[in-house]
N, C-alpha and C positions, 0 to 999 in steps of 0.2 A: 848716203844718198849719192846717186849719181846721176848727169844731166846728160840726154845723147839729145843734141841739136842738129837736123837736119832742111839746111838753107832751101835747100833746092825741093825739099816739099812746105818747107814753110811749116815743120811742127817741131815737136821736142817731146821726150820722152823721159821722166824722173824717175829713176828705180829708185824703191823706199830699201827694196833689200838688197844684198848682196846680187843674188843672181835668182830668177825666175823660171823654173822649170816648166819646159815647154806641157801646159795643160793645168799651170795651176791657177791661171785666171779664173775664175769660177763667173763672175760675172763684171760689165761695167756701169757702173751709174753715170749718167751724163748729169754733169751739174754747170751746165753751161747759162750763162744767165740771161743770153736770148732766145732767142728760137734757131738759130742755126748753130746744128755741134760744134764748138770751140774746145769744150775740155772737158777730161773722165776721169774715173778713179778707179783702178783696177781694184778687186778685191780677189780672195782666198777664199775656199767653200765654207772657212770658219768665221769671215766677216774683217778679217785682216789686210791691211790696206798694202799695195803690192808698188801700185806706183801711180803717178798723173799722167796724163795725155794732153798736149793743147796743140792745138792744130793754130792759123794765122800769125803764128809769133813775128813777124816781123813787125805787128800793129803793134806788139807785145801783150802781155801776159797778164791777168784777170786771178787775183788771187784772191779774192773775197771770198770770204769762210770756207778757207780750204783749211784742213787741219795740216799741222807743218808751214802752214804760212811763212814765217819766220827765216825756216831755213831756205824753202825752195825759192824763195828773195834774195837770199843769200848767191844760191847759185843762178840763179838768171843774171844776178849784176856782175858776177863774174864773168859771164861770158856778154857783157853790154847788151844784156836786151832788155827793154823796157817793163818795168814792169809800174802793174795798176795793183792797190787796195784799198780796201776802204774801211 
């Protein structure tokens, strides 16, 4: 996994894979737990999860029942940003 954290829009981006060929996103589910988009899950047209999205990270990071929990906790504390679970 890899984290691209970007301050100056205030979101972040987890690749689950190596590298993402442009077109293979197939679709994104928003799994944001209010009503305003905070965070997605890229999938693959086979239903393969490609990577997460979270927009607002400076509030920090909302990881309730995301799958890979564990690790993407991992790398957010690495790079000091707050993170939420439950």
């Amino acid at each position: 996994m890899r984290l691209e954290h970007s301050p100056s829009s205030d979101a972040a981006y987890v690749s689950v894979v190596d590298e993402i060929p442009d077109g293979a996103v197939d679709h994104t589910e928003n799994v944001s737990r209010g009503r305003q988009y905070e965070r997605g899950i890229d999938y693959d047209a086979r239903g393969a999860i490609l990577g997460y999205e979270f927009l607002n990270v400076s509030r920090g990071v909302d990881l309730s029942d995301l799958p890979h929990r564990d690790e993407l906790a991992e790398l957010f504390e690495r790079q000091s940003i707050r993170v939420f679970a439950s």
